[in-house]
VOGU-3710 file (C-alpha; in Angstrom, 3 decimals, decimal comma):
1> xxxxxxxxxx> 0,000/0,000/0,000  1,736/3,266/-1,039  -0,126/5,743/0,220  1,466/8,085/2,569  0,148/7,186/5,859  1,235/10,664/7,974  -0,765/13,026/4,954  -3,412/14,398/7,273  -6,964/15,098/5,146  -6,854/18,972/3,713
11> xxxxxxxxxx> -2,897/19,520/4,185  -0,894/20,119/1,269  2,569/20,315/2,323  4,399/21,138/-1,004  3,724/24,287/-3,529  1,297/21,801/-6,639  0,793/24,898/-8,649  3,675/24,412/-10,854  3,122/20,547/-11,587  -0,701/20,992/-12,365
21> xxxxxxxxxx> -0,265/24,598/-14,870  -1,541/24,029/-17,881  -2,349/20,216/-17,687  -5,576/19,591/-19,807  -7,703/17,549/-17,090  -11,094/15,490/-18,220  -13,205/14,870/-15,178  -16,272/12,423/-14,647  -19,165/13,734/-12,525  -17,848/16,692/-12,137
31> xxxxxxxxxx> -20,685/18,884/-12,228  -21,402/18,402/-8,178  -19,897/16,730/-4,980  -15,912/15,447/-5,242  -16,435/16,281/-9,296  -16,852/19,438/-8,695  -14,041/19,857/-5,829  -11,483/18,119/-8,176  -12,373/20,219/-11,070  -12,055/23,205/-8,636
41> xxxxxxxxxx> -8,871/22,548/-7,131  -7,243/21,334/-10,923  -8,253/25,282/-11,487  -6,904/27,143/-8,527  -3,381/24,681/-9,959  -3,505/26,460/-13,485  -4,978/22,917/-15,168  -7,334/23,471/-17,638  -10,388/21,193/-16,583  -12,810/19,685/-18,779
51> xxxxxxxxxx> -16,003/19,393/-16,379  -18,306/16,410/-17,525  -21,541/14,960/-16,588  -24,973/14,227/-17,104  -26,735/17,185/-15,498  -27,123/21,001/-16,355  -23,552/22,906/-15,344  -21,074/20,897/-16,900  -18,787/21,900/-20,151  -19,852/18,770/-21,639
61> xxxxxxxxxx> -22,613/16,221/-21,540  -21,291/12,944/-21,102  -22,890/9,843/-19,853  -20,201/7,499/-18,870  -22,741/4,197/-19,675  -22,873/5,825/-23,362  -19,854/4,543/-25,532  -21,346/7,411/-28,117  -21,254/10,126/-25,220  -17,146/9,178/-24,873
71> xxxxxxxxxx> -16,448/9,024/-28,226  -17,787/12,560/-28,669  -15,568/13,694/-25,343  -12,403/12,401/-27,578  -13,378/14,538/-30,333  -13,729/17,578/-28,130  -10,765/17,252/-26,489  -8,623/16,550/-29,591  -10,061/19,238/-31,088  -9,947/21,811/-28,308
81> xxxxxxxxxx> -6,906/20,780/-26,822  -4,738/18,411/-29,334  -4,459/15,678/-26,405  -5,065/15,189/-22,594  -2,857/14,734/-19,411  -5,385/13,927/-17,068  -8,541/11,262/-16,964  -10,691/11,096/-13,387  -13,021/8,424/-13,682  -15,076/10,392/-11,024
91> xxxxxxxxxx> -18,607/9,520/-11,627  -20,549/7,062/-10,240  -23,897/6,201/-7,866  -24,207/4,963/-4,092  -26,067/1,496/-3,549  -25,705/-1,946/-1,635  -27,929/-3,882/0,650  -27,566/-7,324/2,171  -26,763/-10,058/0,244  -30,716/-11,597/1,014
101> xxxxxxxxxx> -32,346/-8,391/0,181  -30,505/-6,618/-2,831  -31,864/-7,795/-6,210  -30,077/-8,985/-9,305  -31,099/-5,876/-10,661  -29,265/-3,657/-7,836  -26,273/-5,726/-8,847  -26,401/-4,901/-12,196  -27,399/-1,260/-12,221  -24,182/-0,548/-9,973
111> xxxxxxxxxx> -21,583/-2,346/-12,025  -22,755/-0,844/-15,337  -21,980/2,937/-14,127  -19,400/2,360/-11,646  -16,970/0,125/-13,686  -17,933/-0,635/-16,784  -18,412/3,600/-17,132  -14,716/3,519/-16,111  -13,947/0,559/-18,415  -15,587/2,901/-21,366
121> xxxxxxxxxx> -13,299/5,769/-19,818  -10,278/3,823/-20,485  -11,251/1,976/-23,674  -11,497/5,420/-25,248  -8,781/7,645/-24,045  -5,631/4,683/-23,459  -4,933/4,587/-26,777  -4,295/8,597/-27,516  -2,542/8,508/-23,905  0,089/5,858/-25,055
131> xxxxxxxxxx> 0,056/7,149/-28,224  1,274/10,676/-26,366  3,673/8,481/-24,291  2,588/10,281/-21,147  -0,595/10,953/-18,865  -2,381/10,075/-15,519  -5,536/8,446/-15,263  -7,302/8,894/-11,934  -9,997/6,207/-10,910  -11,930/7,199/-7,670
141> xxxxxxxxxx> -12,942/3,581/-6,160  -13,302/3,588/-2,296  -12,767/2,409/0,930  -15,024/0,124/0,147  -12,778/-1,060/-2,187  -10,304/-2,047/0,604  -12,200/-3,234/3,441  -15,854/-4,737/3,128  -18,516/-3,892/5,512  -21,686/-6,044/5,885
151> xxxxxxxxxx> -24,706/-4,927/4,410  -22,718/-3,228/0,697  -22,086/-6,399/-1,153  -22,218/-4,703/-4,505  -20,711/-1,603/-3,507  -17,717/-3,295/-2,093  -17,667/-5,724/-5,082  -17,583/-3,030/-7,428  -15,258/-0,434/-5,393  -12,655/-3,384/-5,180
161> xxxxxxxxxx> -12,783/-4,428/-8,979  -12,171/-0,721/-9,685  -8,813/-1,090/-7,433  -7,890/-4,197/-9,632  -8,825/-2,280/-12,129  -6,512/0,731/-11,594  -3,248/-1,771/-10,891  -4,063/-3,567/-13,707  -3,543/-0,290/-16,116  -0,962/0,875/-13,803
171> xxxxxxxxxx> 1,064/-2,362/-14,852  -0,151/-1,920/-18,423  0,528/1,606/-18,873  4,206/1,847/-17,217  5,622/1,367/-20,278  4,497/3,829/-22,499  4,699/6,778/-19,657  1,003/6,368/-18,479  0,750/6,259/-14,266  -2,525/4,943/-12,916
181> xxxxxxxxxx> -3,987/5,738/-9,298  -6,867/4,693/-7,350  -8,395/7,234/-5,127  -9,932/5,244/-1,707  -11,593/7,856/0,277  -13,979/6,943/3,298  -17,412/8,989/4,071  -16,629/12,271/3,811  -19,633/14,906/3,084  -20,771/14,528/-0,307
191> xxxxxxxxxx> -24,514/14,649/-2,567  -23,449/11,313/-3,754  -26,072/9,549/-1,542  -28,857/11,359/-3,993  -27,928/8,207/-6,513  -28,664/5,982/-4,303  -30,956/2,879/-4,962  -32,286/-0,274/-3,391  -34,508/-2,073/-1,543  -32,549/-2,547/1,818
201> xxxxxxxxxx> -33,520/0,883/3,624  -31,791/-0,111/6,755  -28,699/0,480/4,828  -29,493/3,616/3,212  -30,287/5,125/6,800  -27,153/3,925/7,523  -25,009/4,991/5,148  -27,058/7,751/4,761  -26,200/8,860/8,298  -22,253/8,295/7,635
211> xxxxxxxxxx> -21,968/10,599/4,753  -24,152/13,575/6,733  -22,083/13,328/9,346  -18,854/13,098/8,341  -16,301/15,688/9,447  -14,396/15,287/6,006  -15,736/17,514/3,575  -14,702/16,740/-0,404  -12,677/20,012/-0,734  -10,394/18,207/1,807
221> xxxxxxxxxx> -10,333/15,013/0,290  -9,741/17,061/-3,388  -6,414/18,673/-2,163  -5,500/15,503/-0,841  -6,223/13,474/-4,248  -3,956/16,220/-5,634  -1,188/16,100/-3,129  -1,184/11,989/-3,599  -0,888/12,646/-7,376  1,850/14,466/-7,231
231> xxxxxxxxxx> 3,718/12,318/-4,920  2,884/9,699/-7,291  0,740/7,476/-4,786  -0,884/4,383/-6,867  -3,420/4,210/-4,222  -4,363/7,608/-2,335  -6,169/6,815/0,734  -7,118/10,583/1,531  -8,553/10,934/4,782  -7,748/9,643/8,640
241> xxxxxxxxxx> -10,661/7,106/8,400  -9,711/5,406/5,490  -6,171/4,954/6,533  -7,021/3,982/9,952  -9,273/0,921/8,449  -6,726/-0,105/6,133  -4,245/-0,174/8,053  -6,362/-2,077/10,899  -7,037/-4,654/8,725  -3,161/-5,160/7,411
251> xxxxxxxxxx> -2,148/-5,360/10,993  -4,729/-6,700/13,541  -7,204/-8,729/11,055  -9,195/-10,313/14,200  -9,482/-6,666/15,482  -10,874/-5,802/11,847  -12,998/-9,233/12,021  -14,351/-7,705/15,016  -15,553/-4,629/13,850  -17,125/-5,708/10,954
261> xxxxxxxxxx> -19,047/-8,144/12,306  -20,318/-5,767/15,244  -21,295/-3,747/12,245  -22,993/-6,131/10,521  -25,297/-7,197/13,864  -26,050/-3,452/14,574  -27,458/-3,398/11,028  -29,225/-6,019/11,647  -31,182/-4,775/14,522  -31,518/-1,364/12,917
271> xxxxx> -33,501/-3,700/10,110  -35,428/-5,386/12,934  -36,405/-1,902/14,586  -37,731/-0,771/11,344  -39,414/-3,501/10,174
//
């Protein structure tokens, strides 16, 4: 695991501006919530940010589940800009539920935007980035990715194939000057629980609960995605909470055991409470 485990969320401790002027950035989602922070903080660098997404505010339209919508984004950006130094696979939706109440359908819905959309992502920009010989692509997966509460099957499913994901192009990539890096934030405040569906409600009260209160906000996490970037972290675990469950589970596993499965009883009464 690479990330830098001292990086506190929100503190930059070295001067970006220089190594993000002028870098032509394409970001996912990026018309709200860590989108929208990214894209800002790319700015305040000197990058020049391409802000995509499905909804009014963005530069360009772009569903990620449309391979038309990304071929379009291509020609835009070799036309506007000649080529691009930056891809964040931002976008994606909130879901999960346990593994007796989440439908096929749940399952299905989930990996469609949050990895084959990245899978599209790649498909169409990889080639002009190795054909450049240089570039970043950014996927934001999750802590989820890393550790696997009860109750978010899917999520966790699809959170950790975007990690594989991301090392797999890393490896891929190295060789034509092409870095890849998986960004594995915990909750931190966010309007990403507005995507959420399923039929489990005791989880979305849950999780719902987790991202309100969360004293990260996704400004902090943003400067830390861009301080991990330019140390050249593979996998940027942003924020105290992510790094303290990591790292729990790499060094006490029966003390991570533990606490999932104390998790996954309290869910279960919160589902008996509300049934």
């Amino acid at each position: 695991m690479s990330a830098a485990v001292g990086r506190r969320v929100g503190h930059v401790t070295s001067d970006t501006s220089s190594a993000w002027r002028d870098q032509r950035v394409l970001i996912t989602g990026a018309a709200s919530g860590l989108g929208a922070a990214l894209a800002t903080a790319f700015e305040e660098h000197g990058a020049q940010v391409l802000r995509t997404d499905l909804v009014p505010g963005a530069d360009l339209r772009l569903d990620i589940t449309s391979d038309d919508d990304w071929a379009a984004a291509r020609e835009h950006v070799e036309r506007t800009w000649g080529g691009l130094d930056v891809l964040v696979n931002n976008a994606g939706v909130a879901g999960g539920g346990r593994l007796d109440v989440a439908g096929l359908d749940e399952w299905q819905w989930i990996f469609e935007i949050n990895l084959f959309g990245m899978v599209r992502g790649l498909r169409t920009f990889v080639p002009l980035l190795k054909q450049q010989g240089s570039g970043r692509v950014v996927n934001v997966a999750s802590l989820a990715g890393l550790v696997h509460p009860a109750g978010m099957a899917s999520y966790n499913a699809v959170k950790s194939a975007v990690v594989a994901l991301t090392e797999t192009a890393g490896h891929e990539l190295h060789g034509h000057g092409v870095t890849a890096h998986a960004v594995c934030p915990g909750y931190f405040r966010t309007n990403l629980m507005d995507s959420l569906q399923g039929a489990d409600s005791a989880l979305a009260g849950v999780m719902t609960t987790l991202v309100t209160e969360s004293p990260t906000s996704a400004e902090q996490v943003a400067a830390a995605v861009l301080a991990g970037l330019e140390a050249g972290e593979e996998q940027i675990l942003p924020d105290d909470g992510s790094r303290f469950a990591a790292a729990l589970k790499q060094s006490d596993r029966a003390a991570y055991d533990a606490m999932m499965r104390d998790q996954a009883a309290k869910l279960e009464r919160a589902a008996g409470a509300g049934a």
